[in-house]
PyMOL CGO cylinders between C-alpha atoms (Angstrom):
from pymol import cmd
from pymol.cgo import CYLINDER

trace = [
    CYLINDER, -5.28, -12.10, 22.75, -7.24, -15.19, 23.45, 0.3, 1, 1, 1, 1, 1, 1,
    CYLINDER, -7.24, -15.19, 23.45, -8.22, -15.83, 19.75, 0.3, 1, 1, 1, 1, 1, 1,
    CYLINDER, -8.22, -15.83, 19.75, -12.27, -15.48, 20.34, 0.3, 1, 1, 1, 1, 1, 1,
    CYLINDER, -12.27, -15.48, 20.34, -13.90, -14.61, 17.06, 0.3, 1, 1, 1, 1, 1, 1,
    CYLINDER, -13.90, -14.61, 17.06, -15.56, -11.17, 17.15, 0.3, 1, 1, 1, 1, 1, 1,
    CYLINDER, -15.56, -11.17, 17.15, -18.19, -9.64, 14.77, 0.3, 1, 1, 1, 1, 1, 1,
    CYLINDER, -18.19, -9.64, 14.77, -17.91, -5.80, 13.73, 0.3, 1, 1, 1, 1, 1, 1,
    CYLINDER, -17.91, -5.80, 13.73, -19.81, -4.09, 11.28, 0.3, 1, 1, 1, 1, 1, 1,
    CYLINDER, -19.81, -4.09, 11.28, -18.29, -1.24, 9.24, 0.3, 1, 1, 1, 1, 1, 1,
    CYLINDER, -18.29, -1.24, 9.24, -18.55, 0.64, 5.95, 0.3, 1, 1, 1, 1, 1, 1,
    CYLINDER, -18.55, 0.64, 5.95, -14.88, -0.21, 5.19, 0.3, 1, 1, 1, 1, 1, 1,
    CYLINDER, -14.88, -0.21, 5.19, -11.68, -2.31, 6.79, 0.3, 1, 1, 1, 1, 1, 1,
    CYLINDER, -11.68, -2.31, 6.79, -8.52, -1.57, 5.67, 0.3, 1, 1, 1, 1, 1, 1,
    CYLINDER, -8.52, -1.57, 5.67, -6.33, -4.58, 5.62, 0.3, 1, 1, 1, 1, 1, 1,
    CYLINDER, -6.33, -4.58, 5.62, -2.97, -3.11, 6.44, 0.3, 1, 1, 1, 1, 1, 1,
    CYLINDER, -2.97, -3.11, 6.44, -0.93, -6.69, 5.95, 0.3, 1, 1, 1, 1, 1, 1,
    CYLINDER, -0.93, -6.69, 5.95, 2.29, -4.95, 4.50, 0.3, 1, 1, 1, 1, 1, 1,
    CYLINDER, 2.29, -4.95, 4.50, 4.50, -6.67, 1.81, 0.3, 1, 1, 1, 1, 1, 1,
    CYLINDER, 4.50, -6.67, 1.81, 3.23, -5.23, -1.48, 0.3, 1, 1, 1, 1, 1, 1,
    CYLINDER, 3.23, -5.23, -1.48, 6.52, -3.38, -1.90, 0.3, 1, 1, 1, 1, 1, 1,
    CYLINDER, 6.52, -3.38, -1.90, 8.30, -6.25, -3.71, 0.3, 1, 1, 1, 1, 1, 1,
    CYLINDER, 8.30, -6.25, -3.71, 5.59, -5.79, -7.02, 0.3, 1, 1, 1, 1, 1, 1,
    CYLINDER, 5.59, -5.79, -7.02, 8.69, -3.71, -7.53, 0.3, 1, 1, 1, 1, 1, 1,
    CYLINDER, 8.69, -3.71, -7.53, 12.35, -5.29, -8.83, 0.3, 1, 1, 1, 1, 1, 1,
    CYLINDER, 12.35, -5.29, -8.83, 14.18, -3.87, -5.87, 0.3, 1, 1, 1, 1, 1, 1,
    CYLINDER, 14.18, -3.87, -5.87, 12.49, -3.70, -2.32, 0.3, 1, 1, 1, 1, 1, 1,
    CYLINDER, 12.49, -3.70, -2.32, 14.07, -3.47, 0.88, 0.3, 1, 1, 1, 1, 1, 1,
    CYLINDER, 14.07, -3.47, 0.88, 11.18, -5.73, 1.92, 0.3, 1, 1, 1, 1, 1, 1,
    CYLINDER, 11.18, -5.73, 1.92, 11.70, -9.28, 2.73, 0.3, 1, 1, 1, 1, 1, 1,
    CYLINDER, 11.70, -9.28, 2.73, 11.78, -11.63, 0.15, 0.3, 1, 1, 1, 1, 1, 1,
    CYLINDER, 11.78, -11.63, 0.15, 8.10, -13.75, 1.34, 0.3, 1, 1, 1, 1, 1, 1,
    CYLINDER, 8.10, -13.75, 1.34, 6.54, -10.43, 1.53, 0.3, 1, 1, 1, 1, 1, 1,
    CYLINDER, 6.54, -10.43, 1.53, 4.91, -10.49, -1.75, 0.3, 1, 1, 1, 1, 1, 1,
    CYLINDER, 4.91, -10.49, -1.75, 1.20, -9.16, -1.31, 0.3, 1, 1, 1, 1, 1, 1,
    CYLINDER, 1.20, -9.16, -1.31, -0.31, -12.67, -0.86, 0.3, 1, 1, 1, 1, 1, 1,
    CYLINDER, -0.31, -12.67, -0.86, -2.47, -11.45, 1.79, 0.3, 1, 1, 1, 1, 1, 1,
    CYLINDER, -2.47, -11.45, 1.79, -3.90, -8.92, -0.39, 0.3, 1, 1, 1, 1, 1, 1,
    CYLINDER, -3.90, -8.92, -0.39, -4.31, -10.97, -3.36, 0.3, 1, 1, 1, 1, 1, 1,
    CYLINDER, -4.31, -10.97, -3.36, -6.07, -13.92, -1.25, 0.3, 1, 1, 1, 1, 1, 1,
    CYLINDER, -6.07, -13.92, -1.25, -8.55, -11.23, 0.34, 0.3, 1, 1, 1, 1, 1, 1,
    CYLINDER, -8.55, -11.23, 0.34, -9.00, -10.00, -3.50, 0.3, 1, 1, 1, 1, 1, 1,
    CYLINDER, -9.00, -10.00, -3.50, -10.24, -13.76, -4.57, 0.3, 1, 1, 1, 1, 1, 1,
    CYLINDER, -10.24, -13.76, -4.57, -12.40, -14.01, -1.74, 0.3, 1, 1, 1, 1, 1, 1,
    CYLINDER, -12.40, -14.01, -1.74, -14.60, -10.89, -2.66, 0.3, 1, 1, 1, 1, 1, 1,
    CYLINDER, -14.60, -10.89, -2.66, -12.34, -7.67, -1.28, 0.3, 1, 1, 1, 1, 1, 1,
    CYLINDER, -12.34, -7.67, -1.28, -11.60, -4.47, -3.34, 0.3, 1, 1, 1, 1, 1, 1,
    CYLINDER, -11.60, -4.47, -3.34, -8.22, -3.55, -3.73, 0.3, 1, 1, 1, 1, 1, 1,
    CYLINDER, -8.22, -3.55, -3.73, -7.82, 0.23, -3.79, 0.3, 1, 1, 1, 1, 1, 1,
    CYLINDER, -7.82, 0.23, -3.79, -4.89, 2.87, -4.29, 0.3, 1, 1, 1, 1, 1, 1,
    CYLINDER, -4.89, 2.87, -4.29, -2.17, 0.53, -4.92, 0.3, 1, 1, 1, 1, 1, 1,
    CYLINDER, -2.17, 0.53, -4.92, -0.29, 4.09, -6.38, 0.3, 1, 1, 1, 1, 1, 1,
    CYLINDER, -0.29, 4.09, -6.38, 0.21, 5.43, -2.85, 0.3, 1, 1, 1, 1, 1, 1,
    CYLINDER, 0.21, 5.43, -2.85, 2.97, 2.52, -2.05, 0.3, 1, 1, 1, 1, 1, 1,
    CYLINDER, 2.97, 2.52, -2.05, 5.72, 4.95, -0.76, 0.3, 1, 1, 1, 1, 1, 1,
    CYLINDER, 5.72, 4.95, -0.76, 9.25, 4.09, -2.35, 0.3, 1, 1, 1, 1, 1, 1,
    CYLINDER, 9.25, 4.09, -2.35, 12.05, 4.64, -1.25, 0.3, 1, 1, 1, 1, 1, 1,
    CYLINDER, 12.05, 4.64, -1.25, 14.71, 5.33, -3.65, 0.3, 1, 1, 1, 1, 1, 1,
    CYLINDER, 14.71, 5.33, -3.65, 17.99, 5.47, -1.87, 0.3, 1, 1, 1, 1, 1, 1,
    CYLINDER, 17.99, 5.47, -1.87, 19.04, 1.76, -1.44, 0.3, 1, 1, 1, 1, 1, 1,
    CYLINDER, 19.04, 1.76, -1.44, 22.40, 0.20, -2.66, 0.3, 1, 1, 1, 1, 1, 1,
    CYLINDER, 22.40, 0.20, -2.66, 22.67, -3.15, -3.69, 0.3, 1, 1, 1, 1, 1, 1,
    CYLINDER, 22.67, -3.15, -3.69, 25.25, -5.18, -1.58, 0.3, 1, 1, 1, 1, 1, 1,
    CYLINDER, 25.25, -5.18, -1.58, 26.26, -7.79, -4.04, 0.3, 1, 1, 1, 1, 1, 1,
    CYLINDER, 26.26, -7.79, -4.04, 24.37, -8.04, -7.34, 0.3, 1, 1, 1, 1, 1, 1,
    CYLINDER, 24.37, -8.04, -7.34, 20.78, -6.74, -7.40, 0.3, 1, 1, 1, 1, 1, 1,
    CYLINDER, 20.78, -6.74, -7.40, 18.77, -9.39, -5.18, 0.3, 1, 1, 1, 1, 1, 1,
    CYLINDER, 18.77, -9.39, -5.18, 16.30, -8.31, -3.53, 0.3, 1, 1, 1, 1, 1, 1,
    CYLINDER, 16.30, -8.31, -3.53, 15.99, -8.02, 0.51, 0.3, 1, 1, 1, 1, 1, 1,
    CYLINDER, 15.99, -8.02, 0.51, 19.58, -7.28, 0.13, 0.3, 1, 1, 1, 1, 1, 1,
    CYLINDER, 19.58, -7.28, 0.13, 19.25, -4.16, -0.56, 0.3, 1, 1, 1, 1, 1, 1,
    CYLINDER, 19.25, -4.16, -0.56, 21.32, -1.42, 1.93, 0.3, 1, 1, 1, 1, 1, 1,
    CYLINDER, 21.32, -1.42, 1.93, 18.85, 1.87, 2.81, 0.3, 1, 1, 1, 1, 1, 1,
    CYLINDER, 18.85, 1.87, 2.81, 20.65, 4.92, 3.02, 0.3, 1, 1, 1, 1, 1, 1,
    CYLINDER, 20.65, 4.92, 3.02, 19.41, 7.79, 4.95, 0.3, 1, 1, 1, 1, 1, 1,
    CYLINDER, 19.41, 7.79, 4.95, 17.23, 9.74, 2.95, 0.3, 1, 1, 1, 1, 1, 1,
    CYLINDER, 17.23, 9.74, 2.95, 19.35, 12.94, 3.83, 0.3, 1, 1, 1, 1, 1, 1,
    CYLINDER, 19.35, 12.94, 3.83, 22.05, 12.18, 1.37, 0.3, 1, 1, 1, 1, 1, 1,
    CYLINDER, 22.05, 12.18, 1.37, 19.80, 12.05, -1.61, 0.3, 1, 1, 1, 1, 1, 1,
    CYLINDER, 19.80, 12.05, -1.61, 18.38, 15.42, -0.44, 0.3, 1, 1, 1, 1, 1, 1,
    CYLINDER, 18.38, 15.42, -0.44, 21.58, 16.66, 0.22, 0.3, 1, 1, 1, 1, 1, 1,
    CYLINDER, 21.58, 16.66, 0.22, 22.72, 15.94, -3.31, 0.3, 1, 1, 1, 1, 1, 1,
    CYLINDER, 22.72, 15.94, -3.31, 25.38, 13.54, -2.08, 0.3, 1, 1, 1, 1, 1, 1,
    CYLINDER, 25.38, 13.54, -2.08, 23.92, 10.63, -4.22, 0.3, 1, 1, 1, 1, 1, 1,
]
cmd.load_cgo(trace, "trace")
């Protein structure tokens, strides 16, 4: 990593900058991760595709109220396994 500035040509980039899951109430993602990378590559000209292919997932407890990023994720087996 020595922070030159390269060109590259493509038909499409995918910007994979993570944090759009907390659009939703409850995300086990971190409370600054709230799609402003997304949204700032939106104003400056990109598309913003297939936002309905966020995976959720829906097994978290709450640990004390319903804040998010303090949500507990249980293994998904339990929900599979009927157990929740």
């Amino acid at each position: 990593i020595t922070g030159e500035i390269e060109t590259h040509f493509a038909d499409a980039v995918v910007l994979a900058s993570g944090g759009y899951g907390n659009v939703f109430y409850l995300s086990t993602n971190a409370m600054n991760s709230n799609a402003t990378a997304i949204w700032r590559a939106h104003r400056k000209g990109a598309y913003f595709a297939n936002p309905c292919f966020t995976q959720i997932h829906p097994t978290c407890i709450p640990r004390t109220g319903d804040h998010q990023s303090k949500l507990t994720l249980m293994s998904e087996s339990l929900r599979n396994d009927g157990r929740i």
